[in-house]
PDB file with SEQRES, HELIX, SHEET and CRYST1 records, atoms N, CA, C and O in Angstrom:
SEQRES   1 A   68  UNK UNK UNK UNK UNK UNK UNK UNK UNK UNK UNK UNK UNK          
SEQRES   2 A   68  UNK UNK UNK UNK UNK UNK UNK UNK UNK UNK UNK UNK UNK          
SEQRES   3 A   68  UNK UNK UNK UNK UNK UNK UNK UNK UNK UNK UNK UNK UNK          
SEQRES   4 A   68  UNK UNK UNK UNK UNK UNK UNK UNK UNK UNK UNK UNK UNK          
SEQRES   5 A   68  UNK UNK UNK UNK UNK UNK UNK UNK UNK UNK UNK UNK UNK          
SEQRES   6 A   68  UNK UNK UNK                                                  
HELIX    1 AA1 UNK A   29  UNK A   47  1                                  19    
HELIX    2 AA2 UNK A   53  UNK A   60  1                                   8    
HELIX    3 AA3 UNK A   61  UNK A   65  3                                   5    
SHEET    1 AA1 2 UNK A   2  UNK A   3  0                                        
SHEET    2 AA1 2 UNK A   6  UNK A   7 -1                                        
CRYST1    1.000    1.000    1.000  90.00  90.00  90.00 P 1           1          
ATOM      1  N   UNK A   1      98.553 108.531  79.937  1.00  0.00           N  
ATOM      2  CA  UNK A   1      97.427 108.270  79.070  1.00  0.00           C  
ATOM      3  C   UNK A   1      96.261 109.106  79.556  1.00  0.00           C  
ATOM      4  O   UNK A   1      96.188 109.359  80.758  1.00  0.00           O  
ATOM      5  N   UNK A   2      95.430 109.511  78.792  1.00  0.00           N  
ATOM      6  CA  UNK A   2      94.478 110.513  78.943  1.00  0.00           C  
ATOM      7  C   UNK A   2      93.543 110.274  78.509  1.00  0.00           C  
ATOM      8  O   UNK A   2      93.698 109.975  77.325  1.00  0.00           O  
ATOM      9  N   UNK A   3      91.806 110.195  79.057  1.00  0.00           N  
ATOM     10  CA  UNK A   3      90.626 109.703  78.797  1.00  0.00           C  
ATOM     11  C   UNK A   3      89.671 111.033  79.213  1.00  0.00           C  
ATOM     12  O   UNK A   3      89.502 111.501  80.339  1.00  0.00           O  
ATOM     13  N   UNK A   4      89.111 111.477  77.943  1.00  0.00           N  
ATOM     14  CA  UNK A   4      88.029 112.497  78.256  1.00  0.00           C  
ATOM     15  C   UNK A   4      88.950 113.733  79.062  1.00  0.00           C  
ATOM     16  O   UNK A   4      88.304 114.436  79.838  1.00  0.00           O  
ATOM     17  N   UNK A   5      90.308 114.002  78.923  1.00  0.00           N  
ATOM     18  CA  UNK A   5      91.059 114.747  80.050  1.00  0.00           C  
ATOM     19  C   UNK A   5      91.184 114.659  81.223  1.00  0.00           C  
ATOM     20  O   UNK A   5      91.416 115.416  82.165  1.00  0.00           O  
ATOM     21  N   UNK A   6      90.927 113.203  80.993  1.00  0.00           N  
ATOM     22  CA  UNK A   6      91.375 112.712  82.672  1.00  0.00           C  
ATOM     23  C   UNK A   6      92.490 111.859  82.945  1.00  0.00           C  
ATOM     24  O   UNK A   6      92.282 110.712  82.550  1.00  0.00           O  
ATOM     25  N   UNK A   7      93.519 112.015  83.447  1.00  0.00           N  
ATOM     26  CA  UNK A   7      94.970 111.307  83.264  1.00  0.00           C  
ATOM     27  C   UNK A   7      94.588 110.005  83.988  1.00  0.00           C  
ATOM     28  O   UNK A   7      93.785 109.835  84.905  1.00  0.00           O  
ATOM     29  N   UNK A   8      95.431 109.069  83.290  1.00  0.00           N  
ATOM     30  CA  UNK A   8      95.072 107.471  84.165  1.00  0.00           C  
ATOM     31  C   UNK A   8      96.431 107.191  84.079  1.00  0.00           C  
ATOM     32  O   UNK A   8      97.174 107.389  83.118  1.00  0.00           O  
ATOM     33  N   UNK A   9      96.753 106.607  85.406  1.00  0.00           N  
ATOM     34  CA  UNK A   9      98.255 106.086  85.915  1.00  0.00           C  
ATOM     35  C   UNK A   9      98.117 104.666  85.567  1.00  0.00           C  
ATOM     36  O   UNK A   9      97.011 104.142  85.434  1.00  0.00           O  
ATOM     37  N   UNK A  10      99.371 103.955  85.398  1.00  0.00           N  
ATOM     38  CA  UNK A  10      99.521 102.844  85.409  1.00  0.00           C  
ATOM     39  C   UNK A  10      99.994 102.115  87.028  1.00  0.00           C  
ATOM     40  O   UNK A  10     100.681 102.667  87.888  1.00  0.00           O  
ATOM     41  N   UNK A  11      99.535 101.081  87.070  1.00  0.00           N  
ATOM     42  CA  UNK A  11      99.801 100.508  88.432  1.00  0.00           C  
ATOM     43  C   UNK A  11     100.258  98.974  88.062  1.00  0.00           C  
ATOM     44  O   UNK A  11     100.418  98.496  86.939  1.00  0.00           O  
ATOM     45  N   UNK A  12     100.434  98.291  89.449  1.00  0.00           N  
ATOM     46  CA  UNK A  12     100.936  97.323  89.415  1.00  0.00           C  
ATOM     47  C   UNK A  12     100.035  95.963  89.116  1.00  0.00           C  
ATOM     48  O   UNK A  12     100.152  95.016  88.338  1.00  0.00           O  
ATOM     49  N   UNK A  13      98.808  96.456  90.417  1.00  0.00           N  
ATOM     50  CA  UNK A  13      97.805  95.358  90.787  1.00  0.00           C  
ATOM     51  C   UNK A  13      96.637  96.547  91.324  1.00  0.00           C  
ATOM     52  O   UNK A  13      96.770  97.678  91.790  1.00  0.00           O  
ATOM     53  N   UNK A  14      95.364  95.634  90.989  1.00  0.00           N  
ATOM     54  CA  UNK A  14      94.285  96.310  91.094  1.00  0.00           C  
ATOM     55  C   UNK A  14      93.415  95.610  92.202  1.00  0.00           C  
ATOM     56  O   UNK A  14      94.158  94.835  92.804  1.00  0.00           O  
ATOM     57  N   UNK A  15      92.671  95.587  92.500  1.00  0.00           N  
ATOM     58  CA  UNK A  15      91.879  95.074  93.533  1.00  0.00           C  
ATOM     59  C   UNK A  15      90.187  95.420  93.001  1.00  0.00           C  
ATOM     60  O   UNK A  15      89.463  96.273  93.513  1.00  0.00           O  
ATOM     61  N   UNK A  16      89.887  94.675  92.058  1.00  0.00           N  
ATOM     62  CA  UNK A  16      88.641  94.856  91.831  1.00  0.00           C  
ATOM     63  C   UNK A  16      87.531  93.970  92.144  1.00  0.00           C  
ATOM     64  O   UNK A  16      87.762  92.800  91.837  1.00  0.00           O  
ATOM     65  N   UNK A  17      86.323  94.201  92.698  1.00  0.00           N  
ATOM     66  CA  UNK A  17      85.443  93.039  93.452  1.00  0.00           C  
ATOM     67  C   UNK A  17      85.624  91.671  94.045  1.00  0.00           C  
ATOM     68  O   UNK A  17      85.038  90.605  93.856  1.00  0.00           O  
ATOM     69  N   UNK A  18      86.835  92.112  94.987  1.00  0.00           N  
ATOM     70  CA  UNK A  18      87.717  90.878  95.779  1.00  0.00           C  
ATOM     71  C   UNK A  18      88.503  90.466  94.661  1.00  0.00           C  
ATOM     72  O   UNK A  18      89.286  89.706  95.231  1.00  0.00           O  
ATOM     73  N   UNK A  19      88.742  90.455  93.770  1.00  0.00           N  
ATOM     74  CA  UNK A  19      89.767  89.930  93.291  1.00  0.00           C  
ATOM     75  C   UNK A  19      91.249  91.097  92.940  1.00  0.00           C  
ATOM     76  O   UNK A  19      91.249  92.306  92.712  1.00  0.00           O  
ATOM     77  N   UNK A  20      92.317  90.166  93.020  1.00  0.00           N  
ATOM     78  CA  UNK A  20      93.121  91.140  92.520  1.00  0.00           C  
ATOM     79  C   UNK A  20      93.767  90.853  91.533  1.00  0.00           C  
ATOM     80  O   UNK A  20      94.126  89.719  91.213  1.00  0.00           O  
ATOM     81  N   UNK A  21      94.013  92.058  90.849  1.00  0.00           N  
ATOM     82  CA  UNK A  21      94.402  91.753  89.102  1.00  0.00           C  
ATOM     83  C   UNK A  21      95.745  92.601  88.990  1.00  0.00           C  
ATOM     84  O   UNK A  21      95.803  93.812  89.204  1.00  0.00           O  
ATOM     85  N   UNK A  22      96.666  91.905  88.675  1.00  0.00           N  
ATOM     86  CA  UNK A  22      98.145  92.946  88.019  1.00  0.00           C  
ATOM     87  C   UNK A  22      98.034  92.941  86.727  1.00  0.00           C  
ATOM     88  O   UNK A  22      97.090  92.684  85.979  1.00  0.00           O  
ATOM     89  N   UNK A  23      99.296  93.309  86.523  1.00  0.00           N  
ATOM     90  CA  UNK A  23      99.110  93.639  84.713  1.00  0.00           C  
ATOM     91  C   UNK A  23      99.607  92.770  84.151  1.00  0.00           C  
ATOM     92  O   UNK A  23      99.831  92.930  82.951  1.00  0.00           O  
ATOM     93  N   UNK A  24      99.889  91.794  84.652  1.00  0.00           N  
ATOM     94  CA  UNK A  24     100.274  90.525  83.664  1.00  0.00           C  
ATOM     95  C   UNK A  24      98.968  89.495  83.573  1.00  0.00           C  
ATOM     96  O   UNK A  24      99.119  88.362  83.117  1.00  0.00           O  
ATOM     97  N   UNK A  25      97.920  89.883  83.952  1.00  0.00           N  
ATOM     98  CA  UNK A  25      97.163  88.969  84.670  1.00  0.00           C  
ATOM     99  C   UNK A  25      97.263  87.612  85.110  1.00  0.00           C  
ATOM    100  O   UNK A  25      96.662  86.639  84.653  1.00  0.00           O  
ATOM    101  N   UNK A  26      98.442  87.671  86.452  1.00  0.00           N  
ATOM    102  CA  UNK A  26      98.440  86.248  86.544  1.00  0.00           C  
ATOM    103  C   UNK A  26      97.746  86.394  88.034  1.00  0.00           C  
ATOM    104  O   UNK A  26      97.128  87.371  88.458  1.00  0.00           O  
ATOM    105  N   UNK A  27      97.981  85.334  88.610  1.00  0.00           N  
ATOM    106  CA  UNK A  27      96.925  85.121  90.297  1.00  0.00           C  
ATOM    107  C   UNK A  27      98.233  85.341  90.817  1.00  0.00           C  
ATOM    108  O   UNK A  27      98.357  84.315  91.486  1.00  0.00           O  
ATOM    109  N   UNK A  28      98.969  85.781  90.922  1.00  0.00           N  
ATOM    110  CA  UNK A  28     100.047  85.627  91.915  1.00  0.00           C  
ATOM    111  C   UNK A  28     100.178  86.148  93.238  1.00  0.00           C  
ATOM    112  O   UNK A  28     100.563  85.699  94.318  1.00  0.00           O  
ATOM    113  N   UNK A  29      99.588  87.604  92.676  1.00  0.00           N  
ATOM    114  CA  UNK A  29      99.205  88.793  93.945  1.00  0.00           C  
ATOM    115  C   UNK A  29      97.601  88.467  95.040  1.00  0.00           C  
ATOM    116  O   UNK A  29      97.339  88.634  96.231  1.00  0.00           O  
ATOM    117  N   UNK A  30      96.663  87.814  93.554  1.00  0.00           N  
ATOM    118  CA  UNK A  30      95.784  87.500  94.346  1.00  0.00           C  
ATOM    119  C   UNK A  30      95.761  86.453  95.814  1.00  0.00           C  
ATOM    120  O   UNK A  30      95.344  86.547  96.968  1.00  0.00           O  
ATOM    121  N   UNK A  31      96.475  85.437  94.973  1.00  0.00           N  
ATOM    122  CA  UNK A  31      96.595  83.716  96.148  1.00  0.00           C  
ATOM    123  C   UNK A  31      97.455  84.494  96.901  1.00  0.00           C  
ATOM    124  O   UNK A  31      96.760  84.919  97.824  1.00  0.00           O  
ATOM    125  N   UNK A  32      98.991  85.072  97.065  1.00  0.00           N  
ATOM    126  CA  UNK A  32      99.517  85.613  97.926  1.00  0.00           C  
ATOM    127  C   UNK A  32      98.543  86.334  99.242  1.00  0.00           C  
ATOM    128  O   UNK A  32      98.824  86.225 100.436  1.00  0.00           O  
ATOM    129  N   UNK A  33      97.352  87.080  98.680  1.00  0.00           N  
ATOM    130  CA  UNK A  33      96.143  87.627  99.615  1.00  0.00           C  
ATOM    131  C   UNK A  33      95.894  86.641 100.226  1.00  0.00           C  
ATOM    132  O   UNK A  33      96.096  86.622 101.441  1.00  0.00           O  
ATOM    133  N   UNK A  34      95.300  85.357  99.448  1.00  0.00           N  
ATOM    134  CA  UNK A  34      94.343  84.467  99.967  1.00  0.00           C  
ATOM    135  C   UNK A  34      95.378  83.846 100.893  1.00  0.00           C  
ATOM    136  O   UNK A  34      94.887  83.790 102.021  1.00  0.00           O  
ATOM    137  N   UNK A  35      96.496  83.405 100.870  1.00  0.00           N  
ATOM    138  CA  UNK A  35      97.154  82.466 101.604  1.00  0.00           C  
ATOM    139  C   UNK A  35      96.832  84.149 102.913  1.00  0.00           C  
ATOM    140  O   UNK A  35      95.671  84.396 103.237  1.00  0.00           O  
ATOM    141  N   UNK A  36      97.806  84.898 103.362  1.00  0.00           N  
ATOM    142  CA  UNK A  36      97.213  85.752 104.387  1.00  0.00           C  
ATOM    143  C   UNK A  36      95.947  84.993 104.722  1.00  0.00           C  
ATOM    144  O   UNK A  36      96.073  83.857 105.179  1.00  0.00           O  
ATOM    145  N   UNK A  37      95.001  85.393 104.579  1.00  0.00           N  
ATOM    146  CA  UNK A  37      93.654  85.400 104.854  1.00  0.00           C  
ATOM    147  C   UNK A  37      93.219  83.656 105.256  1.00  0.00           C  
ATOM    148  O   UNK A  37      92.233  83.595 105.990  1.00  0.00           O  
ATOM    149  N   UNK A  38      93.612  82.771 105.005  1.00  0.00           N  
ATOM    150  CA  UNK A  38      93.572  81.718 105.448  1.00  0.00           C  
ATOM    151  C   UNK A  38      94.372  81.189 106.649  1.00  0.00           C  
ATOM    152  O   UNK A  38      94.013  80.211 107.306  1.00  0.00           O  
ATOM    153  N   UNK A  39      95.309  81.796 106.851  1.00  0.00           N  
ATOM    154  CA  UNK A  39      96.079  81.726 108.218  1.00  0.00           C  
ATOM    155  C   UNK A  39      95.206  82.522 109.642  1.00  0.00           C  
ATOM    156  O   UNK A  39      95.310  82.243 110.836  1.00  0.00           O  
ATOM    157  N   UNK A  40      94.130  83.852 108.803  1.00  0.00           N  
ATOM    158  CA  UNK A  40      93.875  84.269 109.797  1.00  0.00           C  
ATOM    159  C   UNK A  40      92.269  83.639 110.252  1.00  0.00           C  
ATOM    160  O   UNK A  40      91.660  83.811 111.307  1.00  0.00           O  
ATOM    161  N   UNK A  41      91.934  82.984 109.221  1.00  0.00           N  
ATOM    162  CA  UNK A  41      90.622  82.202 109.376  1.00  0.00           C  
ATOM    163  C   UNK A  41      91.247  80.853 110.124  1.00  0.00           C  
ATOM    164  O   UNK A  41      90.584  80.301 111.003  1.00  0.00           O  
ATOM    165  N   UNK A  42      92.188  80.489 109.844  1.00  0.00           N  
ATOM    166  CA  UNK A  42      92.632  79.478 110.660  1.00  0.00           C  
ATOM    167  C   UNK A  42      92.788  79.767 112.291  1.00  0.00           C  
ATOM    168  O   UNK A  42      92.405  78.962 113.140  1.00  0.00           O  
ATOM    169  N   UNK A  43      93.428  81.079 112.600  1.00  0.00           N  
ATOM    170  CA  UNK A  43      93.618  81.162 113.976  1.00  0.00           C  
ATOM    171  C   UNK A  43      92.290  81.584 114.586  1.00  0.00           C  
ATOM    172  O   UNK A  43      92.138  81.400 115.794  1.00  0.00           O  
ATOM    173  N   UNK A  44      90.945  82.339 113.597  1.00  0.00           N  
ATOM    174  CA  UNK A  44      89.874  82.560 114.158  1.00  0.00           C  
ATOM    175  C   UNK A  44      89.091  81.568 114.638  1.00  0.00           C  
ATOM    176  O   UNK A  44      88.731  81.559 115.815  1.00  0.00           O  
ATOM    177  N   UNK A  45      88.796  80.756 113.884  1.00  0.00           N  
ATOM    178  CA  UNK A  45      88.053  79.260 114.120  1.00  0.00           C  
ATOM    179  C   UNK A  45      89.160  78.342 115.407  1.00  0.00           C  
ATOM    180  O   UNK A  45      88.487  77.533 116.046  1.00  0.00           O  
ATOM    181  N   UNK A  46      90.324  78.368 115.727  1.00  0.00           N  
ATOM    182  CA  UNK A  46      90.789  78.391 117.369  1.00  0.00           C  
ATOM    183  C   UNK A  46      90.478  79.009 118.026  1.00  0.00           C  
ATOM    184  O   UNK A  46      90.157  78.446 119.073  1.00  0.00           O  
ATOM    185  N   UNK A  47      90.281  80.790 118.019  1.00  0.00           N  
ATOM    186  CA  UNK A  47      89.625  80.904 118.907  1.00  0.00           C  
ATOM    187  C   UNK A  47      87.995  81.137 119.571  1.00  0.00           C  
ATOM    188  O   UNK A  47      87.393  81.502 120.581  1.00  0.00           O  
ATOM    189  N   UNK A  48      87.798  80.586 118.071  1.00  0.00           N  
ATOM    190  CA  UNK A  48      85.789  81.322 118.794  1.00  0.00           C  
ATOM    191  C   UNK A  48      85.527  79.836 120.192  1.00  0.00           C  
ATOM    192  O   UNK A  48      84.434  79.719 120.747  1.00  0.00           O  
ATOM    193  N   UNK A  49      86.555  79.015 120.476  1.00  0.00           N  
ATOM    194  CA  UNK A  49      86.170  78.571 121.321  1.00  0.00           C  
ATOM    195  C   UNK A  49      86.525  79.173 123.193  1.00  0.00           C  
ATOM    196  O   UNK A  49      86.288  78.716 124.311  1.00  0.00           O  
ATOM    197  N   UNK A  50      87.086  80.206 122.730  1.00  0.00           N  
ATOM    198  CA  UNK A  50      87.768  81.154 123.822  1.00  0.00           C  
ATOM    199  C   UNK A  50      87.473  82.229 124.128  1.00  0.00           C  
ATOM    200  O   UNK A  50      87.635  82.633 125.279  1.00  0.00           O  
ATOM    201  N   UNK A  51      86.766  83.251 122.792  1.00  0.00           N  
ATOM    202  CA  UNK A  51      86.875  83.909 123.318  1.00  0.00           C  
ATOM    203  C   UNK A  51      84.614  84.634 122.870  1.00  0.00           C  
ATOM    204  O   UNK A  51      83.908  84.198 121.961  1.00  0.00           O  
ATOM    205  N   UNK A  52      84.327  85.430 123.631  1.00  0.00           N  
ATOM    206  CA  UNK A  52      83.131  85.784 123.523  1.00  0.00           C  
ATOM    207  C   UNK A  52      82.596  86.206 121.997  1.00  0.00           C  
ATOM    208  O   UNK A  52      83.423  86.802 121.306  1.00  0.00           O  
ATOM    209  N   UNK A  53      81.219  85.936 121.386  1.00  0.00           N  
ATOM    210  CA  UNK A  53      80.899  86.498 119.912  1.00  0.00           C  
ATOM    211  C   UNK A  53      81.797  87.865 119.836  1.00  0.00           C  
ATOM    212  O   UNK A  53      82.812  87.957 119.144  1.00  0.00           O  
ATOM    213  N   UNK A  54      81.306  88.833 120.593  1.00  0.00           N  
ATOM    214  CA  UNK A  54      81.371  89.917 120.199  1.00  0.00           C  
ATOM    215  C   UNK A  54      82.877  90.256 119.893  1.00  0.00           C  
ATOM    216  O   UNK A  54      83.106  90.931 118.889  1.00  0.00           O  
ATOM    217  N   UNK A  55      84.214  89.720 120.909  1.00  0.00           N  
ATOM    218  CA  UNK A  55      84.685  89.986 120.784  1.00  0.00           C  
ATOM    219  C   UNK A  55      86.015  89.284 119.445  1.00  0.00           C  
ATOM    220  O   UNK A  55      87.127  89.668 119.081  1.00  0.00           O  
ATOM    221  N   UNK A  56      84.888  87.827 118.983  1.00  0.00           N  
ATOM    222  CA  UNK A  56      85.154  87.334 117.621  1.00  0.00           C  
ATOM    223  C   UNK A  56      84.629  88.237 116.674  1.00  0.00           C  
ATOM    224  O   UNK A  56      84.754  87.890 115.500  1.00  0.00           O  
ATOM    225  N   UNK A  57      84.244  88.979 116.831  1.00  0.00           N  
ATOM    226  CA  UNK A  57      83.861  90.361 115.486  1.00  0.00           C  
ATOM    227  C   UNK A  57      84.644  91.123 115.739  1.00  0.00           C  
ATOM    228  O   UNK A  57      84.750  91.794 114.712  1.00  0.00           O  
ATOM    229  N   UNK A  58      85.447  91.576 116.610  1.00  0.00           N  
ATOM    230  CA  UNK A  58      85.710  92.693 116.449  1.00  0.00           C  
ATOM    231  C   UNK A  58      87.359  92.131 116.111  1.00  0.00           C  
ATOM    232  O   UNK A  58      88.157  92.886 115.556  1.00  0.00           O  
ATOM    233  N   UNK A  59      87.660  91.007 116.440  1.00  0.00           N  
ATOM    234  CA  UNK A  59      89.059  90.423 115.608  1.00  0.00           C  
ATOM    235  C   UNK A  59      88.673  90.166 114.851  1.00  0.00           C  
ATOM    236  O   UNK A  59      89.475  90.553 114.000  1.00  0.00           O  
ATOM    237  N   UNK A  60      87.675  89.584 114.226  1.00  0.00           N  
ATOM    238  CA  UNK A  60      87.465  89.597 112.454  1.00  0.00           C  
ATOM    239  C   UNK A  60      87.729  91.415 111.835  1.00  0.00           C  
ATOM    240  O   UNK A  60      88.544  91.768 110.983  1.00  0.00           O  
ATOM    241  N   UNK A  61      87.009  92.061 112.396  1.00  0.00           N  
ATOM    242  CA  UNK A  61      87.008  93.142 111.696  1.00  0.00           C  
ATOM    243  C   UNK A  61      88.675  93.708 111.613  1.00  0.00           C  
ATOM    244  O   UNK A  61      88.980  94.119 110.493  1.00  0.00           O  
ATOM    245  N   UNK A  62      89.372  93.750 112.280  1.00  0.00           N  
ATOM    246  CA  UNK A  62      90.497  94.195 112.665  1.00  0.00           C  
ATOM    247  C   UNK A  62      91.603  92.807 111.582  1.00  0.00           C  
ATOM    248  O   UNK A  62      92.689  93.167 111.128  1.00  0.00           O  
ATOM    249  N   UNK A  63      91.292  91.925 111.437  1.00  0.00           N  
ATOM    250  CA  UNK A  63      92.748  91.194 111.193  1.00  0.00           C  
ATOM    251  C   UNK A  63      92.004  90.580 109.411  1.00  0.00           C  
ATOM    252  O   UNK A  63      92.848  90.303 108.557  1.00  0.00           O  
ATOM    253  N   UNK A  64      90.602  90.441 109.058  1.00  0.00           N  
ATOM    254  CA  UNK A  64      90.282  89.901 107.983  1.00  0.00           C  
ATOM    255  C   UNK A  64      89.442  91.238 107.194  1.00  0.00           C  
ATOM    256  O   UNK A  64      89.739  91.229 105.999  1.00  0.00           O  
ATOM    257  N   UNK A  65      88.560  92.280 107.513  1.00  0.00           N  
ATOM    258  CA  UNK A  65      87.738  92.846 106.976  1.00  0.00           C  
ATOM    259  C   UNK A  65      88.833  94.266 106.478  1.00  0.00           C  
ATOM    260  O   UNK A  65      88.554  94.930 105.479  1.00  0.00           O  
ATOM    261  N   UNK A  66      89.811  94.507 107.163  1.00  0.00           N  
ATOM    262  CA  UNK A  66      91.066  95.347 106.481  1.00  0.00           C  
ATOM    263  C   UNK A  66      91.528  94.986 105.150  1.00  0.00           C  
ATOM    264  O   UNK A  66      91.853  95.691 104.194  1.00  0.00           O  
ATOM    265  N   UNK A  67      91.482  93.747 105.304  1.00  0.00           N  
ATOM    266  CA  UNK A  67      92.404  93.166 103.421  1.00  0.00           C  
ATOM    267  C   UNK A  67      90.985  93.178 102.628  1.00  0.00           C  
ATOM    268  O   UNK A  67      91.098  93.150 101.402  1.00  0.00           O  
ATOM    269  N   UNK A  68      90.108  93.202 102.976  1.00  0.00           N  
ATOM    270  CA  UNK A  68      89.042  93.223 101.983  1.00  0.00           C  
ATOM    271  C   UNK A  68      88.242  94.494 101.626  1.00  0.00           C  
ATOM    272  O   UNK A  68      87.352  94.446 100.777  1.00  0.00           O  
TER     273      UNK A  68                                                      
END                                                                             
């Protein structure tokens, strides 16, 4: 498909302003994200009692701020 001569691919799932959208539009791909992302908020909030701020940012950045 072609817009203004610019070719546009079809894809599966989109990722637009945190959400993600396939082409059926169902949530399937999205909650699949969210469940991820709640396992890793789960193991973060165990450890901010262990381990120093700084180095709770820099496992946030590394295990939650990648999928987003």
């Amino acid at each position: 498909m072609n817009i203004y001569n610019h070719g546009i691919s079809k894809v599966d799932d989109v990722k637009y302003l945190g959400v993600v959208l396939d082409n059926k539009l169902s949530w399937n791909s999205h909650t699949a994200q969210a469940k991820k992302l709640s396992k890793v908020f789960g193991a973060l909030s165990r450890l901010r009692h262990y381990l120093p701020i700084n180095s709770s940012v820099t496992v946030y950045y590394i295990l939650v701020y990648s999928h987003l």
